[in-house]
Structures are given as structure tokens and as C-alpha cells.
GUMARBA-214307 format. One record per residue (C-alpha): residue in one letter; x, y, z; residue number from 1. Coordinates in nm, 2 decimals, padded with zeros to 4 digits. Layout:
<atoms>
   aa        x        y        z     i
    A        X        Y        Z   NUM
...
</atoms>
This chain:
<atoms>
   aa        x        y        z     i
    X    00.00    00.00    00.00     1
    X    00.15    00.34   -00.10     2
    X    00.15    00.58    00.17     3
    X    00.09    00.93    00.19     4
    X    00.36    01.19    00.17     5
    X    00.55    01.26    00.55     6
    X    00.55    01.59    00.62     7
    X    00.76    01.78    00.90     8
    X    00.67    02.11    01.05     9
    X    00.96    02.30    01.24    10
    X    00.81    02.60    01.38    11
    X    00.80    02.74    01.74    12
    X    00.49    02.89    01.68    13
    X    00.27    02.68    01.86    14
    X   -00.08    02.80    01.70    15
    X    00.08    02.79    01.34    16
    X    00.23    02.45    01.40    17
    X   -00.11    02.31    01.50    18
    X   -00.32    02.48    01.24    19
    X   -00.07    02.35    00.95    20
    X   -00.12    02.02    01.09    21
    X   -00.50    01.99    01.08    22
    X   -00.45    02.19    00.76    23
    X   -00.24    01.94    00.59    24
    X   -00.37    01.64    00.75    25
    X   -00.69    01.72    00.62    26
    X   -00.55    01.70    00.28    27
    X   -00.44    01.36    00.29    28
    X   -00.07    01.44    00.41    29
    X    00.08    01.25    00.73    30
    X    00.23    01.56    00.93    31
    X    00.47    01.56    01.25    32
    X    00.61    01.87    01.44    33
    X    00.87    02.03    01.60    34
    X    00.93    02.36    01.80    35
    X    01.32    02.40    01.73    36
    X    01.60    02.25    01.62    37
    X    01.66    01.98    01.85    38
    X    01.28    01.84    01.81    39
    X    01.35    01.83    01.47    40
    X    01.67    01.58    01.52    41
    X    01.46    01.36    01.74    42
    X    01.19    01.30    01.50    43
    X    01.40    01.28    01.19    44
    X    01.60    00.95    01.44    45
    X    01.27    00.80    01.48    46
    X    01.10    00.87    01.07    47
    X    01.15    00.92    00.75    48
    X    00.99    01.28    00.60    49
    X    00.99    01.35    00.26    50
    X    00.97    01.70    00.28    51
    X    01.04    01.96    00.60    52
    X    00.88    02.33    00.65    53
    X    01.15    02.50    00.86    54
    X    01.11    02.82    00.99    55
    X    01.40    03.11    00.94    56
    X    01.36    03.22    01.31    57
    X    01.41    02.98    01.56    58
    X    01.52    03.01    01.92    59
    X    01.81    02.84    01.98    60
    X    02.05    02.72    01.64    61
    X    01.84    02.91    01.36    62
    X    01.70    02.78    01.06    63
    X    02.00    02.84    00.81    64
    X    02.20    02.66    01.04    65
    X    01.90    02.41    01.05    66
    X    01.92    02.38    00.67    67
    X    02.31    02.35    00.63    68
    X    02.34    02.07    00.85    69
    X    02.07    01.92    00.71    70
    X    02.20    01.94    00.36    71
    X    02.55    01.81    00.48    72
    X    02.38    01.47    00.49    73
    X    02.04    01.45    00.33    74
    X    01.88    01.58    00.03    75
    X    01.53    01.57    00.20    76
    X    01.35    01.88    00.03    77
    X    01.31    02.20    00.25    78
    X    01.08    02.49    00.23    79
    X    01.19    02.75    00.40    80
    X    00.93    02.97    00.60    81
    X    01.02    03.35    00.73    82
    X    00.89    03.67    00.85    83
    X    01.19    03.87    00.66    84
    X    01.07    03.99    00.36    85
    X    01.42    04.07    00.22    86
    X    01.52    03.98   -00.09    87
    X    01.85    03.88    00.05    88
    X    01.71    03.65    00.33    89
    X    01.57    03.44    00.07    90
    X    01.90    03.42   -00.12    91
    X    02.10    03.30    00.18    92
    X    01.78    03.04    00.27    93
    X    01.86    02.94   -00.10    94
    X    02.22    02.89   -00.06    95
    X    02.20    02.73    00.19    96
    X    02.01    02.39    00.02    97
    X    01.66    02.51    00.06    98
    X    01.46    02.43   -00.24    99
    X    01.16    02.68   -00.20   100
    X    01.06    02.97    00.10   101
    X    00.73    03.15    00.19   102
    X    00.70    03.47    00.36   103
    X    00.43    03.50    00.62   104
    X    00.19    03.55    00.66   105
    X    00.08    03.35    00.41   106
    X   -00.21    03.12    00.32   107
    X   -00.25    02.76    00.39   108
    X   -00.34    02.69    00.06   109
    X    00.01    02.86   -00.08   110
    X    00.19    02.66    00.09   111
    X   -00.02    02.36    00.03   112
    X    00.07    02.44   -00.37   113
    X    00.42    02.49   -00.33   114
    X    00.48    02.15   -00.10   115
    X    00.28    01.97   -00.38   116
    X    00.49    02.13   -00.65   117
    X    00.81    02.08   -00.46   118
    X    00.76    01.71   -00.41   119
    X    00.65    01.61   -00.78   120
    X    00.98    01.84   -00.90   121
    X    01.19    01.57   -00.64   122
    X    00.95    01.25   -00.68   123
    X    00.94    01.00   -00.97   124
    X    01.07    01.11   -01.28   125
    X    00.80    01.23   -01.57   126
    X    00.65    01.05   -01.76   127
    X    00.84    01.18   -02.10   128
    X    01.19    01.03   -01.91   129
    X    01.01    00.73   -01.85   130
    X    00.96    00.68   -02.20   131
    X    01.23    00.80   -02.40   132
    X    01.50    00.71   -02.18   133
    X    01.65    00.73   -01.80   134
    X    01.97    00.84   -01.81   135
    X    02.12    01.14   -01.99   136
    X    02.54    01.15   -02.05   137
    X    02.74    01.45   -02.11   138
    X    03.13    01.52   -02.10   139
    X    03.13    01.17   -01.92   140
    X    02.83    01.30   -01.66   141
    X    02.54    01.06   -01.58   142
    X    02.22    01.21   -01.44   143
    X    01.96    00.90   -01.36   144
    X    01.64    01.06   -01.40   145
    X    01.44    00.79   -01.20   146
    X    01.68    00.78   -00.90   147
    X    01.71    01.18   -00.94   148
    X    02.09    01.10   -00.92   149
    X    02.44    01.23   -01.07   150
    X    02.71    01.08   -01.09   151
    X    03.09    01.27   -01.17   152
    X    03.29    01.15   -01.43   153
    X    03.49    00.95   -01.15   154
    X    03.14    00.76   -01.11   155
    X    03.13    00.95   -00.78   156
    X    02.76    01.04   -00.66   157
    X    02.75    01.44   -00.66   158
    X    02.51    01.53   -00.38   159
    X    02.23    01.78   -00.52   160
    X    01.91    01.96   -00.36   161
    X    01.60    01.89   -00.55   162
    X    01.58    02.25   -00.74   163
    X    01.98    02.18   -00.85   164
    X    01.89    01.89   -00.98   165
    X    01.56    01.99   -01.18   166
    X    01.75    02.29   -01.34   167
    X    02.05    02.07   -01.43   168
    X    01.77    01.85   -01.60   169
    X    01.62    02.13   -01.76   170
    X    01.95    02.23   -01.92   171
    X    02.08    01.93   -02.01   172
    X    01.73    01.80   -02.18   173
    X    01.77    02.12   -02.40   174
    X    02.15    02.15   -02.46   175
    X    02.33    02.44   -02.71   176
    X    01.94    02.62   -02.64   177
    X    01.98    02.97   -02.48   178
    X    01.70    02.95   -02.18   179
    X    01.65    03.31   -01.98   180
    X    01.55    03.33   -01.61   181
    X    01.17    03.31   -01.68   182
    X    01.20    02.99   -01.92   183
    X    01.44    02.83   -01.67   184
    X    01.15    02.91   -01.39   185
    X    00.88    02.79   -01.58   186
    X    01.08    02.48   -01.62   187
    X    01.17    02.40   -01.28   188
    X    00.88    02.55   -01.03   189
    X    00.62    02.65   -01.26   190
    X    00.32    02.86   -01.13   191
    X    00.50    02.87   -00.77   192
    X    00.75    03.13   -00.94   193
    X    00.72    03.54   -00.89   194
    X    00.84    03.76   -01.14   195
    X    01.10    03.85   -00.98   196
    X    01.23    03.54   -00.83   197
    X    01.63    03.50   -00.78   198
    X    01.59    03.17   -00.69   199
    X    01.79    03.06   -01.08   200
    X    02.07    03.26   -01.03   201
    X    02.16    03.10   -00.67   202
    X    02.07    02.75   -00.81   203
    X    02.28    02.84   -01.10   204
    X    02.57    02.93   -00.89   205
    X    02.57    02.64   -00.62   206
    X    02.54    02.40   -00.98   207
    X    02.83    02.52   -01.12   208
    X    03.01    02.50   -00.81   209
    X    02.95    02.15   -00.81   210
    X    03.01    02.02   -01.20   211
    X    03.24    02.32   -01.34   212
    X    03.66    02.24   -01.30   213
    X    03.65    02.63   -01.26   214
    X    03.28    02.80   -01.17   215
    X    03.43    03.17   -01.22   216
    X    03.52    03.04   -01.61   217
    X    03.25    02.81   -01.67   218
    X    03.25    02.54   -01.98   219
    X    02.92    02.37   -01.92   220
    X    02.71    02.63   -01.84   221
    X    02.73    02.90   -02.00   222
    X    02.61    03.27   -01.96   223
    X    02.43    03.48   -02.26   224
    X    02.44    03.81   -02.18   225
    X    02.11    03.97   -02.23   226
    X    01.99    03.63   -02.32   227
    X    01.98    03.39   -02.03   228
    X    02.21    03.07   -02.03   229
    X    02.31    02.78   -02.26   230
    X    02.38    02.44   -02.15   231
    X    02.72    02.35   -02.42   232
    X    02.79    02.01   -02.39   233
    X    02.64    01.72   -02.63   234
    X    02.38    01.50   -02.45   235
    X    02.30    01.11   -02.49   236
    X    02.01    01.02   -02.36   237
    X    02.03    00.61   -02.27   238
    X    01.77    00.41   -02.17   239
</atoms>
């Protein structure tokens, strides 16, 4: 029997944390939560999550810190939640491994969407990899669309957050194509993306620092100016 989707809420807010849990229970998710950071530990030692709402302000070690440990040994998908409503709050939530944030307040039913459109971007792969093939190969790169995997050249597994990887993807499936900010969007977090969403260009950077030899002169991924950017290398895509 296929189970509902796990859901962790990390929030000291005691009303919030309760009225997310009804909320999300109520549509079908299983939800646990936690007030801070050690909580958290505790429940993530006893079950697996699939997906954690973390809060930027927590007493105690804060959500970035949170989120950079966590991403030190788990690609478990984040959303980060926060009362800043600085642009550059975000970014460093971002940069840190967090694969989507919400200001509050904010709506339920928002972050409903976004948890829904974050977990199909890190679940099974799509139906089109499915069927024309699971593995695409470039400059002796593998990425395993079903396992939502990379592998270096060495064969070495190359850790990845779930909105690195999907941009990756959405490069690679559309090599020597120049793609601006608001195609790559589209691509990778559809209607959960603003106008004016940085979240590309931090992506962009932690990717290249991952699969360029140099990321200040990259070769794979490169920048158009005034045009967006242009994945170079030739693709295979294998079975």
C-alpha cells in the first residue's frame, strides 16, 4: 500500500504549527512537528519525512543553520518559511540547500501548492523520461532521471538539492538552447514562481560550483548576456 507523503513542520509557533497540521492532515498528508531544532533531530532519528517546512527564526541554532546541517547529509526537500521579507534572506535560505521559502503571513493553501509542486519536482521522474529514456550522459556525466541521481565522471555520486537537480535537468534535456530566467522558472517551479524570483541565479551558482573544473570560467554552463544561459555540452540520452 503506497502511503501518503510525510510531512515535517519546524516552527516554534505553537498555533501555526497546529493549524498546518489539521490543515495538511486534512489533505491527505501524514504531518509531525517540532518547535526547534533539536525536536527536529529527534523525530528525523525515529521517521522518515519526505519533505520539511522549517522556519528562518528559531530560538536556539536558527533555521540556516537548520538547513546547512541538514543538507550536509540528506537531500530531504526543504521549504523554508520566514517573517523577513528581504530579498537577501531568501537568497541565503537558497544557498543554503533550501529548495523553495514562503513569507508569512501567508495562506495555507500557498503553501499547500508549493509543498505539492516541490515534491512532484523531487519525486518519480515524468512521464516523457520514463519513455524515452532514463539516463542522460554529457562530457562523461550521468544524471539518472528515475533515481534523481548524478554521478561525476569519476562515477562518484554528486550530492544535489532537488531545485539543482531539476535545473540541471532542464538544461541538459535542451543543450546548445539559450533558456532566460523566466523559461528556466517555468521549467523548474512553474506557477510557484514570482516575477521576480532570484531563486535561478543562486541555483545556478551552487550547480556550477558542483560540476564546473573552474565556476568563475564556466565550460558547461554558459552565460548569454542579455539572453539567459546555454547548456554546451552534447547530450546522450540512454535508456
Amino acid at each position: 500500500m503506497i502511503q501518503s507523503p510525510h510531512i515535517l513542520i519546524v516552527d516554534d509557533d505553537r498555533e501555526l504549527r497546529q493549524l498546518l497540521t489539521v490543515f495538511l492532515t486534512r489533505h491527505a498528508f501524514r504531518v509531525d512537528a517540532a518547535s526547534d531544532g533539536r525536536a527536529m533531530h529527534k523525530r528525523l532519528e525515529t521517521a522518515r519525512f519526505d519533505l520539511i517546512v522549517l522556519d528562518l527564526m528559531l530560538p536556539g541554532e536558527d533555521g540556516l543553520a537548520l538547513c546547512r546541517r541538514l543538507r550536509s547529509s540528506s537531500t530531504i526537500p526543504i521549504i523554508m518559511l520566514t517573517a523577513l521579507a528581504e530579498e537577501i534572506d531568501r537568497i541565503v535560505g537558497l544557498e543554503m540547500g533550501a529548495d523553495d521559502y514562503l513569507v508569512k503571513p501567508f495562506n495555507p493553501r500557498e503553501l499547500l501548492a508549493r509543498i505539492k509542486a516541490v515534491l512532484r519536482r523531487t519525486g518519480n521522474a515524468s512521464d516523457v523520461s520514463r519513455t524515452v529514456g532514463n539516463t542522460l550522459l554529457f562530457e562523461g556525466w550521468r544524471i539518472d532521471l528515475a533515481k534523481r541521481e548524478l554521478f561525476s565522471p569519476e562515477g562518484v555520486l554528486m550530492p544535489l538539492t532537488g531545485g539543482e537537480f531539476d535545473l540541471l535537468v532542464a538544461l541538459a534535456e535542451r543543450p546548445q538552447r539559450v533558456l532566460n530566467r523566466d523559461q528556466l522558472l517555468d521549467l523548474t517551479r512553474g506557477r510557484a514562481a514570482t516575477a521576480f524570483d532570484r531563486s535561478i541565479d543562486v541555483q545556478l551558482s551552487r550547480l556550477r560550483r558542483k560540476i564546473e573544473t573552474d565556476p568563475n570560467q564556466p565550460a558547461l554552463i554558459k552565460t548569454v548576456r542579455g539572453g539567459g544561459y546555454v547548456f554546451q555540452p552534447r547530450v546522450v540520452r540512454e535508456p
